[in-house]
Each structure stands twice: as structure tokens, then as C-alpha cells.
C-alpha positions, 0 to 999 in steps of 0.5 A: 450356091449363089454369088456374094460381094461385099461392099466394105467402107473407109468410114461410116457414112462413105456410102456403103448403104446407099451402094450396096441398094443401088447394086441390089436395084441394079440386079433386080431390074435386070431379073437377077433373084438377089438378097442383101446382108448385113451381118452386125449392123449398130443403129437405132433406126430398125423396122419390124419384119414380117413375123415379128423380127427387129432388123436395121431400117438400111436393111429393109431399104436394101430389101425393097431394093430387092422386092423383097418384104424385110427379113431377120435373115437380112440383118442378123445380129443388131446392136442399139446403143443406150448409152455411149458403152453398151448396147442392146443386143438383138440376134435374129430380131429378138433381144438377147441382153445388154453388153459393153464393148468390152463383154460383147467380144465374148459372144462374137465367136459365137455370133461368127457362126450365127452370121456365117450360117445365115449368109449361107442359107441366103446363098442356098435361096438367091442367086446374089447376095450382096452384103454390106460392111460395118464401120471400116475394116481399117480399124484393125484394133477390133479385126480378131474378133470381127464379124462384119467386114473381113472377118466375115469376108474371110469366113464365107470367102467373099470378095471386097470393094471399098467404098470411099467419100470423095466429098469428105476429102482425102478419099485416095488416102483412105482408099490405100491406107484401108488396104494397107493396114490390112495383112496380107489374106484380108489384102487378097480378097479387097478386089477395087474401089468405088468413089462416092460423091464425086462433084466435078470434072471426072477428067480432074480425077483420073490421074488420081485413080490411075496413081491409086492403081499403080500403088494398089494394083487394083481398079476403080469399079466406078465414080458415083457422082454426088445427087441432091435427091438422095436424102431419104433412109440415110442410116448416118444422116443426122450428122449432116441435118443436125440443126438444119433443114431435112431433105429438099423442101418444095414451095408451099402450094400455098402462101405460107410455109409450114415449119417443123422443129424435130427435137434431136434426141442424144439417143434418137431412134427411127429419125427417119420418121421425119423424112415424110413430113420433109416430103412435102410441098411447103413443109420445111423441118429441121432438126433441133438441139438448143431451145431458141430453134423451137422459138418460131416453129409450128409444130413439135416432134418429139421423136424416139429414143432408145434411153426414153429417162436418160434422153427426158434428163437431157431435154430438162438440163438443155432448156428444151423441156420449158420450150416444148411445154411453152410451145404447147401451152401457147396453144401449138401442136406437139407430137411425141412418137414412140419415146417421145410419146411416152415423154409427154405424159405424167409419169414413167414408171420403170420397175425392171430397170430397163431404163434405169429409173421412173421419172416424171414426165413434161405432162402435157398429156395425161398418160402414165407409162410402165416399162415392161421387161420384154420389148413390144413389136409389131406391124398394127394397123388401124385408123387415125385422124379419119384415115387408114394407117398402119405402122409398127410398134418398137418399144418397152413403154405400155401404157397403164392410164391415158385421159384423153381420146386414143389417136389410133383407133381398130381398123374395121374387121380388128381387135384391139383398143385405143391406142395413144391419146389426142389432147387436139394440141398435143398428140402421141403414138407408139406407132412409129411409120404414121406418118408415112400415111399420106392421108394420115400426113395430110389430115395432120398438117391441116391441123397444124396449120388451123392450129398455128394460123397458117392460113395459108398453108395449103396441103399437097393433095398428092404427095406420095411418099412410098413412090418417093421412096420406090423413086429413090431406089431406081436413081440409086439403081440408075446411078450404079448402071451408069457409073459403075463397071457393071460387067467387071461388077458382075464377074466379081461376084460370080468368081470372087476376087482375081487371084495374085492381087499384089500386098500394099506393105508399109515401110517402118519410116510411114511411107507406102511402097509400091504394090508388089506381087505376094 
């Protein structure tokens, strides 16, 4: 059986998702067979794999990490938020049912032996697996039926580092407060740290972490210094982009700059549909969430949503609604992808009540939609704007009338219709990863422009955004070699944690002693 670590978190977004593919690129460079693994990922970024399968976009950002094709086996159970108490549940990348929180800790015993049983099959068939946490193992409130970070770490004895974020401060505390609410079994298999996002001199933290080891009796594996250049795939990373500009814009290769304005969605899904357009030269795209940000751009996205009626609701109580529709009665290009898409027509008829009820739409496209019961999926391929393009397909939405020209046409040698409509101004798809299509974007955008009067916006003609992405990996592989304790990283996951690490305990005043051994 092969070897396994698992990279846990004092927090969401400290960097677990980033560490875990950068471990992953690091392995497969040096020709290590290696598999990542999230057992309970809770996201509504999520691709389609190969044979039809719904898994977490982070785990397929891992498995290219890999050179792997995206798996179910990777990620298998999901949840997708619909609202701020339930979720869709997702095992093996098909939808099982709509739970709580409270009645999903009912199937978590079961779903122990589903993600149990999937990791061991990984270990059969890679050498390395490196699994990924959920959230933090520090919330101790929900450890009796946990199945993502030490409830897992315990039922496939697995050794723990923990990754903590030094730009949000307090890192130290977090690092030996994870540990110290832990009891003592869970507090055996935390093996070290990782600090995240460093920016400074290392010499300034050094007593910090020597302080830590002192209080812990366990190492740093290694500081990873902050990079402006990771942006891409962040699974968290709409809280940090909210009404600001996505990712590192170029300068225009022109005289004039395109702007985007991404409506931000309560209950987005697959925001990183945005990132390409981020990608390019002259392109600055931001995210929305008040209608006086959509006053001077240039093109409207409509992203995804996993609660289309609910989030079309919201659009119409904050204003945004009228400016989308201003936006393109002026003449101005709007995109709807997925449930944005499905927004932009006249009607949504939802007679399963999948999403709680049918609605008018902004009717700015002559489409009607009906929910189906069952969930679409699929990874089609076709043509577009006079491009190839493939994308994939994550939705309940059909449509059952559209009057406009599809936007998606059958690849040459394919069955299959129109799919979308192209009213010129105003455009739409289910087809999320279109604009991951570099011929696809650039087509785009020169309409935008003809559209808007950029005259002298000038599209990149070799902007590549899957070697934006392949080049993302290898710095976060590059950062891992560089910064981490590769050797020790190695050892630790080939014999699991050390054996007589000491138990933090807390004394009934609040102050932590000092490590001593169990």
C-alpha cells in the first residue's frame, strides 16, 4: 500500500488546496506515481470527470498537478450549498439528496466507509496520496462524526501537517491552539506545520517558530513565502476579489482597456469561469455586488448559480436586475453562463421543485427553461463564434424554447443541436469552461469591443490560459522544493508520524503549558 499524508488547516482558505497540489507537483516531477484526495470537499466550483462523475474543481486542479485526468475517486463525497442549511449531496459524483446540517450527521457514518474505502483503493494504485482537510480539525464541535481531517486521519492512520496563514495574523496561535483542543490520539498523528503566506524577513520569524516547537514539541516543515502570481483555481478566493479586480491584469495591447463586471452571485457557482477572461492583456474584470459597479463596464457576466430562482430574487431586491437590463438595452454585451444563462430568459418553470419555485426571467433572451429532476452532466464539444470549444455541462435547467440562433453549434463528426442562443448583444450557454477556449475568448471579446466602442482595445493573439494554468502548478511545485523540508516531507509520509510526540494540554485558568511527553 502506498503512502499518504494529510495536509489539514487552522482555517479555510489558509492554503490547504494550494499545498496539497504543490506537493503533488513537487512528487510527480521527481517521478513519484502520486493521487490526491479529498474526502468531503462543501464547494459549488465542481468540473465533470471523465465518465460523467461531479467532483470539487480544487481536486481536479490537484490531479493536473498529478498528470492525472479528474476522478470521482479523488473527491468522494461533495456538498453544494443551496442555501445557508442545506446542501446537495454528491457521493461518487452522483447526487444523492438534499440534507441539513443537522440530518446529514446521519449518513456520515456511512459515508466514513465510502471515503475510507475510496482512499485505500487510491493507496492500492499510487504510490503517494496526498489527502486534503475540510475547514479545520480545530472545530471540535463536529469531530464525533468527522470524516475529513482527524476522523479520517484516524480511520486510515494518517499523519497530519497543518497549514496556517501568516497574512492573516495570528498564525502562531492558530498553529498551537489546532493542537491543543485536540485530544490526545488526534494530537499523536499532528506530525508539524507549514506557514503560508509569509511576506518579510524569515530571520523575524524564526524565534516564533522555535517558541512554537518548544510549546508543541513538533517542527515547521517550512515557511512558503507569499506570490502575487498564484490567483488561479483558489476554491476560497471570492472573498478576497469581492467588488475587486480578479487576478493580475496585463496592459492593453492596445490604447484602451476592456472592462468586465461579473455579477457575484449569493450562491455562485464555478466563478472560476471568470478567471480566462482575467487572463488577458487589457482586460480587467471584477466582481460585482451593488448596481452602480456595473454603471461603466463593458460587458456583463451572469455567472452560475446553484439556487438559479433564489439568486434571480436577490438580483431584483438589490437593483441589479434593472442595471443588467439597462446595461443591455443600451446596446452592451451580457453573458449568462449556466444559471446566468438560464436568468436571461423569459420564464423558469421548475415543476419538481428543485428549485423551489418557477419565475419570470430578466427576458432579455427568448428562452424558456424547465428544471428537470435529475441533474445534466457532461463534458461536450462543439463550435462557437467560428472556434472549437469544448466545456462541460452542470445543471437542472433544459431548455424547451429558445428564438434566437444557438451560440454552441455540433462539432463536425457529432450528433447533437444548437445549444444556447446568440441574440448578438445578449448571449448564453450552459456550457461552463467556454471561455477557456482561447480562440472562443478572443472572438469574444473583439465583439465586446465593437460592441462597447473600444476602438482601441486590441486582442492578445497568444494568450494561452491552459499554460497559464500548467505554469501555476510548476510555481506552486517550485515553491514546495524551495521552501519545505523535502527529505523530512518524504519520511513522513512513507512512515507516518514520529512516535512519542508530546500532548499540548490546557489548563482550567486558559493558559497552555508546555509540551510534555504522554
Amino acid at each position: 500500500m502506498g503512502g499518504a499524508l494529510l495536509v489539514a488547516g487552522t482555517t479555510s482558505d489558509a492554503g490547504k488546496s494550494a499545498l496539497v497540489a504543490g506537493i503533488c507537483r513537487w512528487l510527480h516531477r521527481s517521478g513519484v506515481s502520486v493521487a490526491p484526495f479529498k474526502a468531503q470537499n462543501m464547494s459549488n466550483n465542481s468540473v465533470v470527470t471523465g465518465d460523467g462523475g461531479e467532483i470539487g474543481r480544487a481536486q481536479a486542479m490537484q490531479a493536473a498537478a498529478c498528470g492525472l485526468a479528474p476522478s470521482v475517486a479523488f473527491n468522494p463525497v461533495l456538498l453544494k450549498p443551496g442555501s445557508d442549511r442545506s446542501s446537495q449531496v454528491v457521493v461518487h459524483g452522483r447526487a444523492t439528496g438534499t440534507v441539513s446540517a443537522r440530518s446529514y450527521r446521519d449518513r456520515k457514518p456511512e459515508l466514513l466507509d465510502t471515503v475510507t474505502a475510496t482512499l485505500a483503493g487510491l493507496r492500492e494504485r499510487f504510490d503517494v496520496v496526498v489527502c486534503e482537510g475540510a475547514g479545520s480539525p480545530a472545530e471540535i464541535n463536529l469531530r464525533p462524526t468527522d470524516i475529513a481531517n482527524m476522523g479520517l486521519a484516524a480511520a486510515a492512520d494518517l499523519p497530519v501537517v497543518v497549514v496556517g496563514d501568516i497574512d492573516r495574523g495570528g498564525v502562531l496561535a492558530h498553529l498551537l491552539g489546532t493542537v491543543a483542543v485536540l485530544d490526545p490520539a488526534d494530537q499523536a498523528r499532528i506530525a508539524g506545520f507549514v506557514v503560508n503566506k509569509f511576506r518579510g524577513d524569515p530571520a523575524l520569524l524564526a524565534p516564533g517558530l522555535e517558541q512554537l516547537r518548544a510549546l508543541t514539541g513538533r517542527p515547521t516543515y517550512g515557511v512558503v513565502p507569499w506570490s502575487e502570481r498564484l490567483w488561479l483555481d483558489a476554491e476560497d478566493s471570492l472573498s478576497a476579489v469581492a467588488d475587486g479586480v480578479l487576478g493580475r491584469p496585463a496592459p492593453p495591447r492596445g490604447s484602451q482597456w476592456l472592462r468586465v463586471g461579473v455579477v457575484r452571485l449569493p450562491r455562485i457557482s464555478n466563478a472560476t469561469d471568470a478567471e480566462a477572461l482575467a487572463c488577458e492583456p487589457g482586460v480587467a474584470v471584477r466582481y460585482v455586488t451593488e448596481p452602480s459597479r456595473l454603471a461603466d463596464v463593458d460587458l456583463v457576466v451572469l455567472p452560475g448559480s446553484k439556487a438559479t430562482v433564489p439568486d434571480l430574487a436577490w438580483l431584483r431586491r438589490t437593483g441589479l436586475a434593472d442595471a443588467v437590463v439597462a446595461h443591455a438595452r443600451a446596446g452592451l454585451p451580457v453573458l449568462g453562463i449556466c444559471g446566468g444563462f438560464q436568468m436571461l430568459g423569459t420564464r423558469i418553470e421548475d415543476p419538481y421543485g428543485v428549485e423551489g419555485g418557477s419565475a419570470d426571467g430578466l427576458g432579455l433572451l427568448d428562452v424558456e427553461i424547465a428544471f428537470d429532476e435529475q441533474k445534466h452532466l457532461g463534458n461536450p464539444v462543439g463550435t462557437a463564434l467560428g472556434q472549437p470549444v469544448r466545456g462541460y455541462e452542470i445543471h437542472h435547467g433544459r431548455v424547451v424554447r429558445c428564438g434566437h440562433p444557438g451560440l454552441v453549434g455540433s462539432a463536425e463528426g457529432t450528433e447533437g443541436g444548437a445549444e444556447g442562443a446568440d441574440a448578438g448583444a445578449v448571449l448564453g450557454s450552459h456550457w461552463h469552461g467556454l471561455l477557456e477556449n482561447d480562440g472562443f475568448r478572443r472572438a469574444l471579446l473583439e465583439r465586446v469591443a465593437a460592441r462597447a466602442g473600444r476602438t482601441g482595445f486590441v486582442p492578445s493573439p497568444d494568450t494561452d490560459f491552459a499554460a497559464e494554468r500548467t505554469a501555476q502548478l510548476d510555481l506552486l511545485g517550485d515553491l514546495v522544493e524551495a521552501h519545505l523540508d523535502l527529505d523530512a516531507l518524504r519520511a513522513l509520509i512513507d512512515t507516518g508520524a514520529p512516535a512519542g510526540l508530546p500532548t499540548v494540554e490546557v489548563a482550567l485558568s486558559g493558559v497552555t503549558g508546555p509540551a510534555r511527553p504522554r
